[in-house]
C-alpha positions as CSV (number, residue, x, y, z in Angstrom):
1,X,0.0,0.0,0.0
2,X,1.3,3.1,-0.8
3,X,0.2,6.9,-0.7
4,X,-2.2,7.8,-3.7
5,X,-0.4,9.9,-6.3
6,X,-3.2,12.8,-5.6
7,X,-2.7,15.1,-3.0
8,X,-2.8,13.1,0.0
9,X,-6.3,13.6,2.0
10,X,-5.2,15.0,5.5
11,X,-5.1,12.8,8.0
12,X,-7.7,13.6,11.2
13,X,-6.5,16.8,13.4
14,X,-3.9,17.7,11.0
15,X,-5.2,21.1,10.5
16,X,-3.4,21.5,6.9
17,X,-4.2,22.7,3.8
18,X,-3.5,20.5,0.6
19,X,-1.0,22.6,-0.5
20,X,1.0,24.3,2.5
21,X,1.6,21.4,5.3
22,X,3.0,22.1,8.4
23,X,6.3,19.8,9.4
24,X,3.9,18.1,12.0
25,X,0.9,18.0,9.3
26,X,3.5,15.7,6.7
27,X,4.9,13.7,10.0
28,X,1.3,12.6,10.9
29,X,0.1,11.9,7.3
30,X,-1.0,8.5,6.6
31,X,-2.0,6.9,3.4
32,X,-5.5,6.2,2.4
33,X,-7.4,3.2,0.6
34,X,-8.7,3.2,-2.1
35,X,-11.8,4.3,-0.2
36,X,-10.3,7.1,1.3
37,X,-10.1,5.0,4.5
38,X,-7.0,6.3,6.0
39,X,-4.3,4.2,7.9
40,X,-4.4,3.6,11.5
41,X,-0.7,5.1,12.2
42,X,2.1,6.8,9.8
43,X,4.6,4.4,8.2
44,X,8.0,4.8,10.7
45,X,10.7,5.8,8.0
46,X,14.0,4.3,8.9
47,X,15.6,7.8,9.6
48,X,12.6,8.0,12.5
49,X,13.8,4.7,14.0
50,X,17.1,5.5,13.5
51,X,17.0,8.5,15.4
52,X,14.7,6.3,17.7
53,X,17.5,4.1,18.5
54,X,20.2,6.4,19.1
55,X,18.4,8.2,21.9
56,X,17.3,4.4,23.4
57,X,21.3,4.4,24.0
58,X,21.5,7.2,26.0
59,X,18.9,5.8,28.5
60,X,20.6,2.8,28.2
61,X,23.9,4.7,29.4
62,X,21.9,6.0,31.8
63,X,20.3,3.4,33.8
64,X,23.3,0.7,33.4
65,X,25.8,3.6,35.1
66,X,23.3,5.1,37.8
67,X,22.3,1.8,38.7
68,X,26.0,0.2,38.6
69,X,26.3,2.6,41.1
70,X,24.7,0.1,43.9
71,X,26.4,-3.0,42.6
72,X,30.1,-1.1,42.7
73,X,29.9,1.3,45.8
74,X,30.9,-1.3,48.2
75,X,34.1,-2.0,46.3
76,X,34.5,1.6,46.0
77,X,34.5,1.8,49.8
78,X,36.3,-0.7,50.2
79,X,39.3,0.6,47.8
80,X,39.3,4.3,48.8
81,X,38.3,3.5,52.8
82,X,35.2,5.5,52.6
83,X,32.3,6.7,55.3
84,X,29.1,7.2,55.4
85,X,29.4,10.6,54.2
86,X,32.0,9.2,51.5
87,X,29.6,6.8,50.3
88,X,26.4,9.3,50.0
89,X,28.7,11.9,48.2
90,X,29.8,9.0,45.6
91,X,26.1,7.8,45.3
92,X,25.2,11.2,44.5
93,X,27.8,12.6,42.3
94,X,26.1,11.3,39.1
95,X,23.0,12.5,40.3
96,X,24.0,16.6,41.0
97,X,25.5,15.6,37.7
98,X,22.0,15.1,36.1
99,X,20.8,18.1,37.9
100,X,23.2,20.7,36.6
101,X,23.4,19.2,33.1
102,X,19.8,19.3,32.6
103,X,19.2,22.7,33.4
104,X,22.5,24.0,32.1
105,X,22.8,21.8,29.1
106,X,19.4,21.1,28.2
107,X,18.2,24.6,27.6
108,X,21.3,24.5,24.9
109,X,18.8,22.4,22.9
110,X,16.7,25.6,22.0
111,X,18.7,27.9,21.3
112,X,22.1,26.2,19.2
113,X,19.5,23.0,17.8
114,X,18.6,19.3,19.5
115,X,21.1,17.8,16.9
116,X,24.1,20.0,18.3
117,X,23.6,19.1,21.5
118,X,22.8,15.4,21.3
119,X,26.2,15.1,20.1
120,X,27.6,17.0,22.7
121,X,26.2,15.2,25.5
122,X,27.7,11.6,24.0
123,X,31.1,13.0,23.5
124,X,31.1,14.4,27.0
125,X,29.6,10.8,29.1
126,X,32.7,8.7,26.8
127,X,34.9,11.3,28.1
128,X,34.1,11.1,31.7
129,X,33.9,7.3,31.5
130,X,37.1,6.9,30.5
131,X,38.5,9.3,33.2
132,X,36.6,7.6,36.4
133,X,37.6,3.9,35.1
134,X,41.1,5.1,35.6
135,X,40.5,7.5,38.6
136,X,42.9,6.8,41.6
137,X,41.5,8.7,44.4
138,X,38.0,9.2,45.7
139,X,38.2,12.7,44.7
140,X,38.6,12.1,41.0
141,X,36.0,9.0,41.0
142,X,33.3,11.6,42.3
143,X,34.5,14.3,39.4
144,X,34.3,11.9,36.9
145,X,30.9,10.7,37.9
146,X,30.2,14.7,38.3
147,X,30.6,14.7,34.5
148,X,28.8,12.1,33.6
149,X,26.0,13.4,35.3
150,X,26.2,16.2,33.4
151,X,26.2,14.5,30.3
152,X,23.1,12.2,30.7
153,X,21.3,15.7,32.4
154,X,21.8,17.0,28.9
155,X,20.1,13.6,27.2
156,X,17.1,13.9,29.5
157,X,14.8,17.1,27.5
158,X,17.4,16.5,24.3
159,X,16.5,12.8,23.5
160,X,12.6,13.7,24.1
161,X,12.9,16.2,21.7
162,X,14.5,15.1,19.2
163,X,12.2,11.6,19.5
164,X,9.1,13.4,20.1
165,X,9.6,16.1,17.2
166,X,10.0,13.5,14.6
167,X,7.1,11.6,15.4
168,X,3.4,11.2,14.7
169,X,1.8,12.6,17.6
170,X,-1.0,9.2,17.9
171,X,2.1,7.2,18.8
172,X,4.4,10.1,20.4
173,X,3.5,8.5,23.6
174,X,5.2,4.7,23.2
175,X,8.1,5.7,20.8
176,X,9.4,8.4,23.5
177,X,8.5,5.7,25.9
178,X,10.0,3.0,24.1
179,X,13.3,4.4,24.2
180,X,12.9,5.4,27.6
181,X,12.0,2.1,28.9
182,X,16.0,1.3,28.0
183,X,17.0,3.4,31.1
184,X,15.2,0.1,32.7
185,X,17.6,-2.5,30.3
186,X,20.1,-0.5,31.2
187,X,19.4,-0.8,35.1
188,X,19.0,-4.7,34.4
189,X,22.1,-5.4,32.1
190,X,24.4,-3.1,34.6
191,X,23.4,-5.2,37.7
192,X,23.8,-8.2,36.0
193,X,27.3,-7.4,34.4
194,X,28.3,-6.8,38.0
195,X,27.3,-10.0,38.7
196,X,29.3,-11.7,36.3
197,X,32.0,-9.6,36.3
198,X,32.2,-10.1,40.6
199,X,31.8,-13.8,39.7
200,X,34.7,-13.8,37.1
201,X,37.1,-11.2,38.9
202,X,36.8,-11.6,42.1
203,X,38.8,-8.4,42.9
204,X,38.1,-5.0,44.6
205,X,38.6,-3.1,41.4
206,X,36.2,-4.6,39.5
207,X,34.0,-2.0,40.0
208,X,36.1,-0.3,37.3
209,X,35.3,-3.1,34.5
210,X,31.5,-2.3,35.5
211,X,31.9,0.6,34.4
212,X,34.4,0.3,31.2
213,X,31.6,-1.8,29.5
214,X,29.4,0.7,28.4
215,X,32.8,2.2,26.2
216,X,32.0,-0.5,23.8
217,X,28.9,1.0,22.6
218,X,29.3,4.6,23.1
219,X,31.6,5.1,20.2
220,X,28.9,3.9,17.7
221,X,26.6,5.7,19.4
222,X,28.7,9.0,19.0
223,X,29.2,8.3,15.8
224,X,25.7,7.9,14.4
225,X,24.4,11.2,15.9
226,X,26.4,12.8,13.3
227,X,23.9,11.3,10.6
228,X,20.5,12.1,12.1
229,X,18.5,14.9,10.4
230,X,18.4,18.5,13.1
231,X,14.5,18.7,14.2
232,X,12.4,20.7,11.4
233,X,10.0,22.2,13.9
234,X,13.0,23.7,15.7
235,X,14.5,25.2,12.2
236,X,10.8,26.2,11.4
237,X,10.8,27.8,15.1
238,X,14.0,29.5,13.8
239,X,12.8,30.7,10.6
240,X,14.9,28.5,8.2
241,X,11.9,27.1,6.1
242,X,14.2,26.0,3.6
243,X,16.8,23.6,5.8
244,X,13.3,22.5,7.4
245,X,12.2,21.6,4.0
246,X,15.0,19.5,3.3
247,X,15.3,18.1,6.6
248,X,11.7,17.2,6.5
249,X,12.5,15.1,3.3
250,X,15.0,13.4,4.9
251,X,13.3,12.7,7.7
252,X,10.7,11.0,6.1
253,X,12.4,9.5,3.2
254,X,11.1,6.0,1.9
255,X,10.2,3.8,-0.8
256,X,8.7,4.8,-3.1
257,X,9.4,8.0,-2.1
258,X,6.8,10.0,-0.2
259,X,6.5,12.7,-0.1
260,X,8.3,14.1,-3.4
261,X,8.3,17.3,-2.5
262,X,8.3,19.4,0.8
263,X,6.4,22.8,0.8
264,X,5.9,23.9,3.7
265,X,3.7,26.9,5.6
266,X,5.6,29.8,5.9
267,X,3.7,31.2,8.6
268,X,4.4,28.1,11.1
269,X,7.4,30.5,11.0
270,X,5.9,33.9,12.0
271,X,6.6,33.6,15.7
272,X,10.6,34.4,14.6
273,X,10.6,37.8,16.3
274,X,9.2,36.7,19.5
275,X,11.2,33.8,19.3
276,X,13.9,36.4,19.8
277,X,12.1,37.9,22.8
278,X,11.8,35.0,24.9
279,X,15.6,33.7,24.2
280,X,16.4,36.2,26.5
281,X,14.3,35.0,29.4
282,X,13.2,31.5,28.9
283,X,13.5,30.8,32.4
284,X,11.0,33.8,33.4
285,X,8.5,32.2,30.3
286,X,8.0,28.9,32.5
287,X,6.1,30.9,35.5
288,X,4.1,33.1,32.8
289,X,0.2,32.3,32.4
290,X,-0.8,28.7,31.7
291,X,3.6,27.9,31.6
292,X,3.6,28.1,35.1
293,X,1.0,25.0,35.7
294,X,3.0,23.6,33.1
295,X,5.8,24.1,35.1
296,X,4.6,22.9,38.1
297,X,3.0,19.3,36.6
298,X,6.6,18.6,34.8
299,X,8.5,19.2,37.6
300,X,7.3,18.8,41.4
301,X,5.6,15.0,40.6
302,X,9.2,14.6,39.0
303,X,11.2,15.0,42.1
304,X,8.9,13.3,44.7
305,X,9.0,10.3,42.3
306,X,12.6,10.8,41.9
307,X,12.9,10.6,46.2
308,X,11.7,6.8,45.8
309,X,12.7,5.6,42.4
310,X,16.8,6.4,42.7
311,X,16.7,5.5,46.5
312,X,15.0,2.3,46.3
313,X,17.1,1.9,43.3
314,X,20.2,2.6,44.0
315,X,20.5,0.7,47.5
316,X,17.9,-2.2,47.0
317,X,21.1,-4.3,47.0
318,X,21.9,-2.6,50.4
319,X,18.5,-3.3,51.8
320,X,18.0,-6.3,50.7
321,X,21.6,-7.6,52.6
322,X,20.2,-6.0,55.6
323,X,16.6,-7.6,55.9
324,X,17.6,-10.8,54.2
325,X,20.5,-11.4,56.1
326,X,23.3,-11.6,53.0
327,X,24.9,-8.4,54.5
328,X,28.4,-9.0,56.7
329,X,28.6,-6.2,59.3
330,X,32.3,-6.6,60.2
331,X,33.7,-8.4,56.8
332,X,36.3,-10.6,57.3
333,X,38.3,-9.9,54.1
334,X,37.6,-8.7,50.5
335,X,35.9,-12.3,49.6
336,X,33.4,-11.9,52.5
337,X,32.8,-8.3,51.4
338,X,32.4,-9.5,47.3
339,X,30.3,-12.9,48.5
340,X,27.6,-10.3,50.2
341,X,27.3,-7.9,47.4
342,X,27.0,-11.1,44.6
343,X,24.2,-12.6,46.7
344,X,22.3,-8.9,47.1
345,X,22.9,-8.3,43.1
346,X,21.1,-11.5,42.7
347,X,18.2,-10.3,44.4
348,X,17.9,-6.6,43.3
349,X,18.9,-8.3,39.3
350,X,15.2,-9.8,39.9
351,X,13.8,-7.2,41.0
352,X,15.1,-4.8,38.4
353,X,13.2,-7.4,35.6
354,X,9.8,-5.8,36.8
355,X,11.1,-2.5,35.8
356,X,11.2,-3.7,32.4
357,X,7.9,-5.1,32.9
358,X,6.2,-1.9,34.5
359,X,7.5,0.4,31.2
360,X,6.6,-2.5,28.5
361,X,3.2,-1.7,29.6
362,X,3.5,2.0,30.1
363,X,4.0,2.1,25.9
364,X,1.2,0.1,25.9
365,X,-0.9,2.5,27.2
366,X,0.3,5.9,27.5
367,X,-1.3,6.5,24.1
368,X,-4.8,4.6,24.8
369,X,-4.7,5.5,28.8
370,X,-3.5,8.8,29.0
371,X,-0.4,10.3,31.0
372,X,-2.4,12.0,33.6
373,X,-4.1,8.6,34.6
374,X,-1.3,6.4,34.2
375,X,0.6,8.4,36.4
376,X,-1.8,8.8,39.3
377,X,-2.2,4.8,39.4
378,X,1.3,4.7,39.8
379,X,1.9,6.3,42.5
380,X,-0.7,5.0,44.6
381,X,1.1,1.4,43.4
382,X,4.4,2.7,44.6
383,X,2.9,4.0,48.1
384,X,1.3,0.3,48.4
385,X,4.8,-1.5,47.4
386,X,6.5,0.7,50.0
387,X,3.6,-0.2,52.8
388,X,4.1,-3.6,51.8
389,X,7.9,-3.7,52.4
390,X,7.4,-1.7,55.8
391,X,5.4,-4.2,56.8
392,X,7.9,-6.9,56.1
393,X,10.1,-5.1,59.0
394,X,7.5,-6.3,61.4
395,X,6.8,-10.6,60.7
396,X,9.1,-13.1,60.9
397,X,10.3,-16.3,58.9
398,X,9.3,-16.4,55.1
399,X,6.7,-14.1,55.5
400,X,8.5,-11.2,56.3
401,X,10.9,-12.0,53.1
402,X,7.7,-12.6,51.0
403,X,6.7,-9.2,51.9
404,X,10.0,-7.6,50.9
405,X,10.0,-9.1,48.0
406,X,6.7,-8.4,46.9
407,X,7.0,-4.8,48.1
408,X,10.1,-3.8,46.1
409,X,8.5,-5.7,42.7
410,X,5.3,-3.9,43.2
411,X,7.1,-0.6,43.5
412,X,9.5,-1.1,40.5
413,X,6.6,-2.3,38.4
414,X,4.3,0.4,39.4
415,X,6.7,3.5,39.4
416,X,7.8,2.6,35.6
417,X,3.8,1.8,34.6
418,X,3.1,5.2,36.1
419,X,5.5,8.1,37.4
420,X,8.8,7.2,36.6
421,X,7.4,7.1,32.5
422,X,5.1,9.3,32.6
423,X,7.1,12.4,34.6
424,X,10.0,12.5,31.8
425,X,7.3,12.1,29.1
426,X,5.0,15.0,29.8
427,X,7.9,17.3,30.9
428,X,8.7,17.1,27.3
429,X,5.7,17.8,25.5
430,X,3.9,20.4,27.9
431,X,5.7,23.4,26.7
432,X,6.2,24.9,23.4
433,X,8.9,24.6,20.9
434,X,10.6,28.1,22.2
435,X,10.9,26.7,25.5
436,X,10.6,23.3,25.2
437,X,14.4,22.3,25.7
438,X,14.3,24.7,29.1
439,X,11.1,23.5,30.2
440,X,12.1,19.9,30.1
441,X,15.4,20.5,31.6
442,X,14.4,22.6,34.3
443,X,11.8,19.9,35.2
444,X,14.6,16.8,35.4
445,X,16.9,19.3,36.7
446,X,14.3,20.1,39.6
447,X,13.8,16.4,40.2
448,X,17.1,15.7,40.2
449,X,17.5,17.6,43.5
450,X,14.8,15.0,45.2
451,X,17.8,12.0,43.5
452,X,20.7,13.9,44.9
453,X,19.2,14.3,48.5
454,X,17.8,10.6,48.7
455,X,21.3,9.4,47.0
456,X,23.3,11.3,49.5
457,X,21.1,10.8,52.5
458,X,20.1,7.0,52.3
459,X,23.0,5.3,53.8
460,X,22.8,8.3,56.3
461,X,18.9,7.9,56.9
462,X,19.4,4.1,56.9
463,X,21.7,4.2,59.7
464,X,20.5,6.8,62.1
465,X,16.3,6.5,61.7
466,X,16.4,2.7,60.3
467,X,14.8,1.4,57.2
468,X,11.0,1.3,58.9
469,X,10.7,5.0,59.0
470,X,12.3,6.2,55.8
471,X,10.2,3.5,53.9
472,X,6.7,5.1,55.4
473,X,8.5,8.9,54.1
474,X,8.7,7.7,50.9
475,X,5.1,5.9,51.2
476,X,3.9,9.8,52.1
477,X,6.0,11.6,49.1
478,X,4.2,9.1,46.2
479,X,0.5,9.9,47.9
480,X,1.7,13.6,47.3
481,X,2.5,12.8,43.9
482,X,-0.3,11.4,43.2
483,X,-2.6,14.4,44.4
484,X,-0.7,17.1,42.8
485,X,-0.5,15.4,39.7
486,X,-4.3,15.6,40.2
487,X,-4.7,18.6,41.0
488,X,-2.5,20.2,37.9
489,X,-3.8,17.6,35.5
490,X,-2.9,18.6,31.9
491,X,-3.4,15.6,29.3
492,X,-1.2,15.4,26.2
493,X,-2.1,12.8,24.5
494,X,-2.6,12.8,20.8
495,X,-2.4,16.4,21.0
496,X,-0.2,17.7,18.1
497,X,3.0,19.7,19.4
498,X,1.8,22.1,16.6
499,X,-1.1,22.8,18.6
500,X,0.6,23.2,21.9
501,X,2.9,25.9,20.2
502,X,0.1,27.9,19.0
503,X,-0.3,31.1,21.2
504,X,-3.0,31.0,23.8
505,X,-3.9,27.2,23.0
506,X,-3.4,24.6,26.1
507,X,-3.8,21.1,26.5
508,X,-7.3,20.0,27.7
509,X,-7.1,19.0,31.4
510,X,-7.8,15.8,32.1
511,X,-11.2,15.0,33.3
């Protein structure tokens, strides 16, 4: 089946003449029957999945290193003698990395072009990979993790964007999702190549192989990004209708090719001055008029999700040594110390499958569902994993380990099925294209703060208050999710990011 050589009926919701399209209006055309019965969904070209795939890598990068961090910080404290205090600062580093990267990096996107800057951000994490494999002090591991952070900060609103502005909006939902739900693999594969390589190399500095493994792809990775297409909405943003128009065509190129020719609407371009205006205060732009609920949905769920997801994360290994009784308290010797973090891997490598799990299904339905809904189940899941797992601190025998268990798989599938998808999606398609890079980076950047804190203060919080109370904090946090996401409900889906860009227009809220 192919597109009929007369102009091409519009597809519903496009709102495009047959003769001037918009760059959104030829993404979300779909061929027609004979009949005039058009096609469900747009054919995916393969520059689309190309880009797809590239920005899958980054939150692969992402959750294999943030999530290495667990499996590796014993080792870490081991080598480099390290304290409480030591160990929050290490678990953190990547984190504040996040945080400044996002909001200093990710704003980048709008004003020098998404392409630009997802090369940057690749270039930077190989760099800063290299440099805390070989670090020799605890000093220069934390810098190096430092950069890295900064790095995948700058991924976080840049691979939504350049993902989200190449896509049919009817499916925006699952292929932003999709390549999110690798953050999850990533989790996954990097406990589970700490496993083997803790099996195989039985060694304190193994921690530094953990890491060295994700060099093998990043290369590629860097390499590629050089031959993706820069995001026609932003050059239409910018006023260059005539790169748009090319990269449009190569965007969608297929065979037979379709379309032959790229014309678009000139005045999808007449914001240019004002594009000038707000350049020079974005950041005042996000607390203007309808922006600042915006604002407030994208970013304030983020972080409280951001308190559980990263601290039950990050130290599920830790917890689970504790309550299971795998943990040494005075080890022996490095085996004893590497024999208690291979049996907690095992357990938090199992766990980590239902992260996979919880996002499969988020793509699912994030399109059919809505974000606003999805999001709101999830975290009244996560608050009931987390009762769940307090409650295991209080029974005995195999019940109280059934209860852990079942907790902590709850959670993971819940916060993935709901906030932990849903938060990074909708921070990336609430605002419009001006501030769309700045918006989505202040909004990881802002939960980012919630990582750092739990990051730096778990091991701290575990010790002094005990893993009973900060369990029922983080039960708390996720009900206040839930409400405020409520409360500031704005639903996106299907909604063209055309639409969301035009002046005075705003997402319906969600009823």
């Amino acid at each position: 089946m192919t597109p009929e050589s007369t102009p091409p009926i519009p597809s519903e919701g496009s709102g495009r003449s047959v003769q001037n399209y918009t760059v959104q209006g030829y993404i979300d055309e779909t061929p027609v029957w004979a009949d005039a019965t058009p096609v469900r969904h747009p054919p995916i070209t393969n520059m689309q999945w190309f880009i797809w795939w590239l920005a899958a890598a980054g939150k692969f990068f992402e959750g294999m290193v943030i999530f290495t961090t667990g499996v590796a910080l014993p080792l870490m404290a081991k080598e480099f003698a390290l304290g409480a205090t030591e160990k929050g600062v290490v678990a953190a580093a990547s984190l504040f990395g996040i945080l400044i990267g996002a909001v200093a990096l990710g704003g980048l996107a709008d004003r020098y072009g998404r392409k630009q800057m997802f090369i940057v951000e690749m270039v930077l994490f190989g760099i800063f990979t290299v440099l805390l494999t070989l670090s020799s002090s605890y000093a220069l591991v934390v810098a190096a993790l430092v950069g890295i952070g900064v790095a995948l900060g700058c991924d976080y609103p840049t691979a939504h964007l350049i993902i989200s502005e190449s896509t049919p909006s009817r499916i925006r939902g699952r292929m932003v999702l999709g390549a999110f739900a690798f953050q999850a693999v990533g989790a996954l594969v990097g406990t589970a190549v700490g496993f083997v390589i803790l099996f195989e190399n039985p060694d304190i500095t193994a921690w530094r192989w953990m890491y060295a493994s994700t060099l093998v792809l990043v290369v590629p990775v860097v390499i590629g990004r050089f031959f993706i297409v820069q995001s026609p909405l932003w050059l239409m943003f910018r006023g260059r209708v005539k790169e748009a128009e090319i990269a449009t065509e190569r965007l969608l190129l297929r065979q037979p090719p379709y379309p032959q020719e790229v014309v678009l609407h000139h005045a999808q371009a007449r914001d240019t001055r004002h594009a000038d205006q707000r350049e020079k205060a974005p950041w005042s732009a996000l607390f203007q008029g309808i922006n600042l609920d915006r604002t407030i949905l994208a970013s304030v769920p983020w972080f409280l999700q951001d308190l559980g997801t990263y601290g039950i994360g990050m130290f599920t290994p830790t917890i689970l040594a504790t309550v299971i009784g795998a943990s040494v308290a005075q080890p022996r010797n490095i085996a004893d110390l590497i024999q208690s973090d291979i049996l907690a891997t095992k357990g938090a490598a199992f766990i980590d499958v239902l992260l996979i799990v919880g996002i499969a299904f988020a793509v699912l339905l994030a399109d059919r569902v809505g974000r606003i809904r999805l999001q709101i189940l999830g975290f009244i899941g996560c608050a009931v994993g987390l009762l769940l797992a307090t409650l295991s601190l209080h029974v005995g025998g195999t019940l109280s380990g059934v209860l852990l268990f079942a907790g902590f798989m709850l959670f993971s599938f819940m916060t993935n099925i709901g906030p932990n998808a849903m938060t990074y999606l909708i921070a990336g398609e609430v605002f419009p294209t001006a501030i769309r890079g700045t918006g989505a980076g202040f909004a990881a950047s802002f939960a980012k703060v919630g990582a750092v804190l739990t990051a730096f203060l778990f091991p701290i919080l575990l010790k002094d208050i005990g893993t009973d109370l900060l369990l029922l904090i983080l039960v708390a946090t996720s009900l206040v999710g839930g409400f405020l996401t409520w409360h500031y409900a704005i639903e996106t889906k299907g909604i063209s990011l055309e639409k969301i860009e035009e002046e005075g227009i705003a997402p319906k809220r969600n009823e």
